[in-house]
C-alpha positions as CSV (number, residue, x, y, z in Angstrom):
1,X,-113.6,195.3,-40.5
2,X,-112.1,192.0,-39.9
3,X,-114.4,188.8,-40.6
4,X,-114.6,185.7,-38.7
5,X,-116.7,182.5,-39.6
6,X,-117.3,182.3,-35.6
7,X,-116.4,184.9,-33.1
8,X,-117.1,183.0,-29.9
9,X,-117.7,186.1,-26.9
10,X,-116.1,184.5,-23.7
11,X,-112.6,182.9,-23.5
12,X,-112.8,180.9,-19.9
13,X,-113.4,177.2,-20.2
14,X,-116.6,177.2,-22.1
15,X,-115.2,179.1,-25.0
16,X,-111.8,177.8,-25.1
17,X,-112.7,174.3,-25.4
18,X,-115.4,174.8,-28.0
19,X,-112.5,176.4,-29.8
20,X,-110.3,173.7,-29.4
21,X,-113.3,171.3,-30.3
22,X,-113.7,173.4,-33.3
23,X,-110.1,172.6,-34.6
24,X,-110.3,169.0,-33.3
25,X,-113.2,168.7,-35.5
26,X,-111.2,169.5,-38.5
27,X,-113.1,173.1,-38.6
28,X,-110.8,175.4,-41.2
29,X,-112.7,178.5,-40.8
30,X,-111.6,181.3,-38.9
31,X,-112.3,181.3,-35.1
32,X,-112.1,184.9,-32.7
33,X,-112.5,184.1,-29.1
34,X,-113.3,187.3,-27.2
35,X,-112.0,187.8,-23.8
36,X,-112.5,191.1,-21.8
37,X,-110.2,189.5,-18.5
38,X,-107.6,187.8,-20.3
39,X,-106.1,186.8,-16.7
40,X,-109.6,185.2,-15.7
41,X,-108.8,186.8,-12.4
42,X,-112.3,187.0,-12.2
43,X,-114.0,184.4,-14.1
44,X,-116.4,182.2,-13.2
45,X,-114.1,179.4,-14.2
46,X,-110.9,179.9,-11.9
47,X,-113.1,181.4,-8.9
48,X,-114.9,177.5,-9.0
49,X,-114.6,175.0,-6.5
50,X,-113.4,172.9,-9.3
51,X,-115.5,169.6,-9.0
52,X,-116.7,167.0,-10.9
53,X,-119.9,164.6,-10.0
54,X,-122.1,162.1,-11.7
55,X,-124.9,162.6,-9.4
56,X,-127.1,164.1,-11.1
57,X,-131.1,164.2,-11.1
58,X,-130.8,163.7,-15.0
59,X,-129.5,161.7,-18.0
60,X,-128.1,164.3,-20.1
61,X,-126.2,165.8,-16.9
62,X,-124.7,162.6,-16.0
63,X,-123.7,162.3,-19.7
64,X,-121.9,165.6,-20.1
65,X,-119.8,165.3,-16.6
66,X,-119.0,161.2,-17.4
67,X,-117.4,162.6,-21.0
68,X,-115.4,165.4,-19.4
69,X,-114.2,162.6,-16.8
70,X,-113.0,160.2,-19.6
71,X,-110.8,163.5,-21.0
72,X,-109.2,164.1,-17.5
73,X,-108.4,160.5,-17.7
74,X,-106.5,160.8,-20.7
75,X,-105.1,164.4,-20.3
76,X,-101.7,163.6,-22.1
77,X,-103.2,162.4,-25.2
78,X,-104.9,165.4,-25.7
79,X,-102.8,167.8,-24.6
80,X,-99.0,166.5,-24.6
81,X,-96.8,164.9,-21.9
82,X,-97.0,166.4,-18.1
83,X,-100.4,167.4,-18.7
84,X,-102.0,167.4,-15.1
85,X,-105.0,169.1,-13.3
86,X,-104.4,167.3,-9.7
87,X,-107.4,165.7,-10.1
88,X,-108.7,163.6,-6.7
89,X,-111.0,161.2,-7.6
90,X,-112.5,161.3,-3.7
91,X,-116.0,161.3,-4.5
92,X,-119.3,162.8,-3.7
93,X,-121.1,162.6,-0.6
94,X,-125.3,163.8,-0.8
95,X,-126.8,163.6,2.3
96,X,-130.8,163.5,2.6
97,X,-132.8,164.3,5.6
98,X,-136.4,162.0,5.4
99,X,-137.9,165.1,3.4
100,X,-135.2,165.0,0.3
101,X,-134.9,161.0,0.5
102,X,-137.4,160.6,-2.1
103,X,-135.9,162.7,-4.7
104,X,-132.4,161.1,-3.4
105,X,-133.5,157.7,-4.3
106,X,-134.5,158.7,-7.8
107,X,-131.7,160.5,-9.0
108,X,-129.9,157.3,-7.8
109,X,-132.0,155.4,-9.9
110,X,-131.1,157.8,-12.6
111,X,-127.4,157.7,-12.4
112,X,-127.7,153.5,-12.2
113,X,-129.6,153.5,-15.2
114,X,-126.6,155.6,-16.7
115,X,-123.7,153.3,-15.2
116,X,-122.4,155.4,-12.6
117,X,-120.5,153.9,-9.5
118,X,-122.9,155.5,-6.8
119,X,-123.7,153.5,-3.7
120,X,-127.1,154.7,-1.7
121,X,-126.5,153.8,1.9
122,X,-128.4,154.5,5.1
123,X,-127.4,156.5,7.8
124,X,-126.1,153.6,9.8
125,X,-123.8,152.4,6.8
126,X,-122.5,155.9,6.1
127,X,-121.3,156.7,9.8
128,X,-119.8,153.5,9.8
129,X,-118.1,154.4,6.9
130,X,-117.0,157.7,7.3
131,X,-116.2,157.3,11.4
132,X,-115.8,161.6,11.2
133,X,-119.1,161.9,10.2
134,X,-122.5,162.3,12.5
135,X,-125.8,160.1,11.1
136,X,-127.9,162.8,13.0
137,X,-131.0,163.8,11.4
138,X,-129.8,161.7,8.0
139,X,-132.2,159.4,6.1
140,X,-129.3,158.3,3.4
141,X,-126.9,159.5,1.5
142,X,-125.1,158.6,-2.0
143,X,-121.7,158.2,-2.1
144,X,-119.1,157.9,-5.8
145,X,-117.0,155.2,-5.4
146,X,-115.4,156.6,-8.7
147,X,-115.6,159.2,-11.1
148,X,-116.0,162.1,-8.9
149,X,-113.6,164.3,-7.6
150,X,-111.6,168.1,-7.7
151,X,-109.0,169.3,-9.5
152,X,-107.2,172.9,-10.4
153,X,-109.6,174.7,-12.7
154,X,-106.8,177.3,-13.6
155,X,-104.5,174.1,-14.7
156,X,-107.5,172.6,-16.7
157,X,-108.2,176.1,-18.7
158,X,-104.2,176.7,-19.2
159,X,-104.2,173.2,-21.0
160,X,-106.7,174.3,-23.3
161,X,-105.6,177.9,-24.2
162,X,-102.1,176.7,-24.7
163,X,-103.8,174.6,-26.7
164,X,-105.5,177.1,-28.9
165,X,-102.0,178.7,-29.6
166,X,-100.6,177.6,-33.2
167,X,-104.2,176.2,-34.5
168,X,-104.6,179.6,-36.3
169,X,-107.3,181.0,-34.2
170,X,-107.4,185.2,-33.2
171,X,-107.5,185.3,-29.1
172,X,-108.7,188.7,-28.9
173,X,-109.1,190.9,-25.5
174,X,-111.8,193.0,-25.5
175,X,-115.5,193.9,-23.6
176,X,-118.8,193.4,-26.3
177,X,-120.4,195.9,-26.4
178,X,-123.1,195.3,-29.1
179,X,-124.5,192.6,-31.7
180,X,-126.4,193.2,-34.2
181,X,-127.5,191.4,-37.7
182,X,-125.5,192.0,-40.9
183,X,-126.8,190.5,-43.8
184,X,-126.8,186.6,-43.4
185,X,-124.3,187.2,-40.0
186,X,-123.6,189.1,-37.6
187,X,-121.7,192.2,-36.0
188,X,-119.6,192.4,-32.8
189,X,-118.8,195.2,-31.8
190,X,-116.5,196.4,-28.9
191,X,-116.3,198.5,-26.2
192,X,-113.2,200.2,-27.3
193,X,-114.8,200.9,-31.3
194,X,-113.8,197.9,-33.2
195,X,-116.4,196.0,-34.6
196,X,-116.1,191.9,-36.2
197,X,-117.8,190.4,-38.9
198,X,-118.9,186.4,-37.5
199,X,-120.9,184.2,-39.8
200,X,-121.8,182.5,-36.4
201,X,-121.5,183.8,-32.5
202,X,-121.5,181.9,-29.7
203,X,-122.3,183.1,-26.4
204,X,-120.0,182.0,-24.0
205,X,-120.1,184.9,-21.5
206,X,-120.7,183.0,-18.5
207,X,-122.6,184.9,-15.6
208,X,-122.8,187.9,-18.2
209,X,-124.7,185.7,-21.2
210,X,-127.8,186.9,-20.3
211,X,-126.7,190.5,-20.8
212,X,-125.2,189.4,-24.0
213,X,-128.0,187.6,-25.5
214,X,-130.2,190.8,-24.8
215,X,-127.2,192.9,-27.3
216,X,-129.0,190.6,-30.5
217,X,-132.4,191.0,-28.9
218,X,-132.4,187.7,-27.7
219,X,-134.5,186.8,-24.6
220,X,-132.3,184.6,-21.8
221,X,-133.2,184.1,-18.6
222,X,-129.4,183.7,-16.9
223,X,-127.7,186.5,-14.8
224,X,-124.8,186.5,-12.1
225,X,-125.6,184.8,-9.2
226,X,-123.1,185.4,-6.3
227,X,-121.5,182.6,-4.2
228,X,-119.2,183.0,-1.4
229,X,-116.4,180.6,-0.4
230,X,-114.7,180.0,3.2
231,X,-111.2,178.5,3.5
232,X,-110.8,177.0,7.3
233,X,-108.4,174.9,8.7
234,X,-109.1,172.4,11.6
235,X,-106.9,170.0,14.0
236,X,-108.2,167.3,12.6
237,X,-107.6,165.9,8.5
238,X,-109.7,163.4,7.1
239,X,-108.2,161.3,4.3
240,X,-110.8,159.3,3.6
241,X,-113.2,162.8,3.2
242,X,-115.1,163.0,-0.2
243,X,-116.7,166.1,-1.1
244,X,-120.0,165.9,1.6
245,X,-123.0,167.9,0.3
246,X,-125.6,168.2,3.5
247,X,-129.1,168.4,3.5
248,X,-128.8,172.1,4.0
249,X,-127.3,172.4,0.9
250,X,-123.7,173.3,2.3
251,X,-121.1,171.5,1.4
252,X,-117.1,171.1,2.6
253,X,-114.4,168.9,1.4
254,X,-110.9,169.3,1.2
255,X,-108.1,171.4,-0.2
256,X,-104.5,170.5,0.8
257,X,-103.9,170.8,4.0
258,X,-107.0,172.9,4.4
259,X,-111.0,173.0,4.1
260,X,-113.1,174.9,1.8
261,X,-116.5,175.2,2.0
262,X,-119.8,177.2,0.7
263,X,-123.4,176.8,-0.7
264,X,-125.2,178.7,2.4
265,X,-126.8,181.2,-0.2
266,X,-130.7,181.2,0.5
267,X,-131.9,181.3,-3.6
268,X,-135.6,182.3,-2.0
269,X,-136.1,185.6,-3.3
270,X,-133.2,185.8,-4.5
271,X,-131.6,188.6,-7.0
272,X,-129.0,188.9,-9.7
273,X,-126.0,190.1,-8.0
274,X,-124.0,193.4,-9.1
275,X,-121.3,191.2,-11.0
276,X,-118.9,193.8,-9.8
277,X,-119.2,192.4,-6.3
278,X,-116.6,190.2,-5.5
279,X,-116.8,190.5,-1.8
280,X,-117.2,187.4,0.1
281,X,-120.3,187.2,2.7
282,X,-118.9,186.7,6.1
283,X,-122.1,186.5,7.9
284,X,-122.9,183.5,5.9
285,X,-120.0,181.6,7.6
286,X,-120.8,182.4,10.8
287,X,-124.3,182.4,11.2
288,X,-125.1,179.5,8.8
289,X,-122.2,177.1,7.8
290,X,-120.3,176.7,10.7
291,X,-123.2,175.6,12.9
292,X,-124.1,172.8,10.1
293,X,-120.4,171.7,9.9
294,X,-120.5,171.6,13.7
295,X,-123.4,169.0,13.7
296,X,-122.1,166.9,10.7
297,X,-118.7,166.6,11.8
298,X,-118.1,167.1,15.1
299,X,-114.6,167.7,15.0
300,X,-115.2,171.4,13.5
301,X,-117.1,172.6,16.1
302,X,-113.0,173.8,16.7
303,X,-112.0,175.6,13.4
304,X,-110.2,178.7,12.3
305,X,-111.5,180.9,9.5
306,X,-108.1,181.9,6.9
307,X,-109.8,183.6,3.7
308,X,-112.4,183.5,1.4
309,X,-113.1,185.0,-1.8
310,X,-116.6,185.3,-4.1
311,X,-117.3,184.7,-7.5
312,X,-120.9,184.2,-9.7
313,X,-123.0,181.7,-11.3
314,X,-124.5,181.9,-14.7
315,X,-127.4,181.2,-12.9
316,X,-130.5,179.9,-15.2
317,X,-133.6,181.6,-13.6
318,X,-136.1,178.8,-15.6
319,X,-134.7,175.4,-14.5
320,X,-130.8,176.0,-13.4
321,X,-130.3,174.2,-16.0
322,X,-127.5,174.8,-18.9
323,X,-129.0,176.5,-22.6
324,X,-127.2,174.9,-26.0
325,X,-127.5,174.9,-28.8
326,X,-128.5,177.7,-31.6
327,X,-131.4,180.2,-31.0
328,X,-134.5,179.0,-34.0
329,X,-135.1,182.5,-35.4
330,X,-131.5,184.1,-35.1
331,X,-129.5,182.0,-37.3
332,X,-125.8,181.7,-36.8
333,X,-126.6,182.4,-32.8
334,X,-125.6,179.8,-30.4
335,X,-125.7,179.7,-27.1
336,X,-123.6,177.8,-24.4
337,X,-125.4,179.1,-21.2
338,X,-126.6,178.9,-18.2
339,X,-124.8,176.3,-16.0
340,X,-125.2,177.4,-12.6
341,X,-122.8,176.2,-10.9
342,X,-121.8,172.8,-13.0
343,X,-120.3,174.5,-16.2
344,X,-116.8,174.0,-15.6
345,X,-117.5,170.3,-14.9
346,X,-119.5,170.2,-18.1
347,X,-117.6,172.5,-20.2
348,X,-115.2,170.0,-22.7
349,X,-118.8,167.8,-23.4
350,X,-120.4,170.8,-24.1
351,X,-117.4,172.7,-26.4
352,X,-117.4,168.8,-27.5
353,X,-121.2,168.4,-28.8
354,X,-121.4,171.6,-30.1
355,X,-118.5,171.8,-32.5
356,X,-120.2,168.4,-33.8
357,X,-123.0,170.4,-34.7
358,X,-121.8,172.9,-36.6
359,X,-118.8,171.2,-38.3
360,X,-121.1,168.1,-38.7
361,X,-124.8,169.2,-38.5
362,X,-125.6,167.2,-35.4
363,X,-124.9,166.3,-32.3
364,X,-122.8,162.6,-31.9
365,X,-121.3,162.2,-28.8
366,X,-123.2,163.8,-26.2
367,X,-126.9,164.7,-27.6
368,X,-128.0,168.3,-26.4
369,X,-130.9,168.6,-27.7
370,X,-132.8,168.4,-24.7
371,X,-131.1,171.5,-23.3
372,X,-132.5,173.7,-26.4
373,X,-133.3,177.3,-26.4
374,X,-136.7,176.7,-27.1
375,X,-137.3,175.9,-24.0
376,X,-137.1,179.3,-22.6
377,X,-140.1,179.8,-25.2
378,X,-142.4,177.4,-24.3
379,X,-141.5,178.3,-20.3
380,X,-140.8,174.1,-20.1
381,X,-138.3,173.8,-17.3
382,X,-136.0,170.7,-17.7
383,X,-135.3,171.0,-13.9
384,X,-131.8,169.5,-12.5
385,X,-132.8,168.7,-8.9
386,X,-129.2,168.0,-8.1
387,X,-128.0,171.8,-7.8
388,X,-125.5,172.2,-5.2
């Protein structure tokens, strides 16, 4: 049985760049990084809309994303010449209806306190702005002047497993199957019969962490959530279009020469998905987004539908709100959890801050500690009001 000082289960963008942290750290232990879909054809992290905001309802939020977007700005010096994600800094656009505007105004007043280039406008500025876009039924909106944008998540998480290659750490492929406690660590073992030795493991299994957490006996409230996305093309191209978030919670901005567009998914009642099912929902195009995209920008009441495709959240039941950090009665457990639906974004802070901890002892870059397991414990949500 092979040992590991840290066998990290999950090798998208959350465990890839904690391994790279690892070695950037100067960590000289041995590192496994489990991956059971070694072409991420469907991981959370390629089937992403690929964003990154700063406006967020909280600190820590704003934090993570604002040290992932100082990496993207220096890409080569991390990772070599030519590296490039595409990234179009084109902002965010949140609009609030009179009901949300009070919650829009302090998450405002959250990302000013933490430097961010927002602007909070009324609905006569923004429509004068944006000359595409209708003011009807609009109390404000915040709008990112800079620092906020997409990019190509399968070019950011080549960058960092090429970047793994060389540094002396075992990229295996393989399903977990089970976790248990041996001696002062732990076993992995996997589907197929082969079981690991890890002084520490990270959970980094995305919309499956939940599932893998319960493998130790450890209780975490995150499970697949699925989320459908529409591709559409339309006569008309804005350049000037940021990412526009509406009051419904739907959102469209765009993608080449095309649109894509989502976030119609009613979270009332709502149940972990099968995280087999792939299979984008149709209905929610027709009977829910296109009439809102209709009203907010007139020109698509004409649009054609192309494609769409589905993928899942690691949706946090408690507070949608991401888990790091190690578990207080499992020692050598650590999780990295529970994103829904801003993990890619927050990913490199997050593979940053935690290979502080354990080469270090403490966070010193971006402080987690509010995002703790214990938490879960106590039933203390640390709500992000800013979920999209």
């Amino acid at each position: 049985m092979q040992h590991f000082d840290i066998v990290i289960v999950g090798g998208a963008i959350v465990g890839s760049s904690l391994a790279w942290s690892l070695r950037e750290e100067g960590f000289g232990g041995t590192i496994a990084v489990i991956e059971r879909d070694p072409g991420f054809a469907r991981s959370a992290t390629t089937l992403s809309c690929a964003s990154i905001r700063q406006q967020f309802s909280l600190a820590e939020n704003i934090r993570l994303s604002r040290h992932t977007l100082g990496m993207f700005r220096e890409l080569e010096r991390h990772f070599g010449a030519g590296a490039d994600i595409g990234f179009r800094e084109k902002g965010y656009l949140i609009l609030a209806g009179a009901a949300g505007l009070e919650a829009l105004e302090a998450s405002h007043r959250a990302q000013a306190g933490e430097t961010a280039d927002i602007v909070l406008e009324d609905a006569a500025a923004l429509v004068r702005r944006f000359r595409w876009l209708s003011g009807e039924g609009i109390a404000a909106g915040t709008y990112g002047l800079r620092g906020e944008g997409w990019f190509d998540a399968h070019a950011l998480l080549g960058l960092f497993r090429k970047a793994l290659r060389g540094r002396d750490i075992v990229l295996a492929q393989g399903e977990v199957g089970a976790i248990t406690r041996a001696g002062a660590g732990w076993r992995v073992g996997l589907a197929g019969g082969e079981a690991l030795e890890a002084g520490i493991v990270v959970n980094a299994a995305g919309p499956n962490a939940g599932r893998v957490a319960a493998m130790a006996g450890l209780d975490l409230p995150v499970e697949p959530r699925k989320r459908s996305v529409f591709v559409f093309e339309a006569r008309d191209r804005f350049d000037d279009m940021p990412l526009l978030v509406d009051p419904s919670g739907i959102y469209v901005r765009p993608e080449g020469s095309v649109y894509i567009c989502g976030g119609a998914e009613d979270e009332n009642g709502e149940t972990a998905a099968d995280p087999a099912d792939f299979e984008p929902d149709w209905p929610l195009f027709e009977e829910r987004i296109w009439p809102v995209l209709a009203e907010r920008i007139p020109a698509f009441e004409a649009l054609k539908p192309l494609r769409a495709w589905a993928g899942h959240y690691d949706y946090n039941t408690l507070d949608q709100n991401a888990v790091v950090g190690p578990h207080p009665d499992a020692p050598g457990f650590i999780f990295a959890n529970g994103f829904s639906g801003h993990g890619l974004q927050q990913a490199p802070a997050v593979g940053k801050a935690l290979a502080e901890l354990i080469v270090h002892g403490a966070y010193r870059t971006v402080d987690c500690s509010a995002f703790a397991w214990q938490r879960i414990r106590d039933n203390r949500p640390f709500r992000e009001l800013a979920i999209i």
